[in-house]
N, C-alpha and C positions, 0 to 999 in steps of 0.2 A: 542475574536476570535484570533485563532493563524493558522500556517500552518508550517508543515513541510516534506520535501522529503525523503526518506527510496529508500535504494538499496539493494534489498537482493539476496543474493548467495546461489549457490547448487543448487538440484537436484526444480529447479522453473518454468522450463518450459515444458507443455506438461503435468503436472498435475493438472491443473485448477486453479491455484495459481493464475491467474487475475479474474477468474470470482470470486473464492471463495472471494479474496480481496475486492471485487466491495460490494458482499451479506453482507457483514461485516463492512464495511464504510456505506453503507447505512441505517444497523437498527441502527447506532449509531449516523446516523443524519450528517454524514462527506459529505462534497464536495472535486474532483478531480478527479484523475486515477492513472489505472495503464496499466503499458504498458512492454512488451517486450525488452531488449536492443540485440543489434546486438552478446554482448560476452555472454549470455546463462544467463544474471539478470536481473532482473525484478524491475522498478523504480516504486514506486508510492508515488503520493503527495494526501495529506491530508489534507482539511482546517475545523477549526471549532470549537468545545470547546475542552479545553487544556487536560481537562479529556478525553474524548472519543478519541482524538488523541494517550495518551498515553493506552487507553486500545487496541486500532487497533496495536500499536504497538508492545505491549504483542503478539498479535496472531500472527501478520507474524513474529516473531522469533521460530513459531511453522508450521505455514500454514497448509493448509488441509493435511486433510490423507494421500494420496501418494508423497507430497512433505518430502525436505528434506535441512533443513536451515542451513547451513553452517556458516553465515555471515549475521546482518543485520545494515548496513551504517542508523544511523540518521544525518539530517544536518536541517539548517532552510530555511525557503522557503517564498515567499510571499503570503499572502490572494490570490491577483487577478489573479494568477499563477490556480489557482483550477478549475475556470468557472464555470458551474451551473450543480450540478446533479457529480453523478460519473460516470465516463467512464471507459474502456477498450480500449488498441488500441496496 
């Protein structure tokens, strides 16, 4: 089990880029969130197997249909940092 935080840039907000994120960590079995940041990016942490972390990551350098990915920040992060279940907020 590993975890890591993603910040991603561009056009992410207001295109469903947190829920779509949430639908996508969830069939792959991830624990954490994502969430909105105040400058127009979108943070999400991920905990779980080191594979499906790296394929969540593969997509949000794409995200759904109407986003638009400029940038995506990986850093590392803690397991307990995640909590239980994926969130939005």
């Amino acid at each position: 089990m590993s975890a890591a935080r993603f910040v991603v840039s561009g056009k992410v907000q207001g295109v469903f880029f947190r829920a779509s994120a949430r639908d996508r960590a969830l069939a792959l079995g991830l624990r954490g969130f994502a969430k909105n940041l105040p400058d127009g990016r979108v943070e999400v942490l991920a905990a779980g197997d080191d594979a499906a972390i790296d394929e969540l990551a593969a997509w949000l350098r794409e995200g759904p249909p109407m986003a638009r990915v400029d940038d995506l920040e990986r850093m590392p992060a803690r397991d307990d940092e995640a909590g239980e279940g994926f969130v939005t907020g």
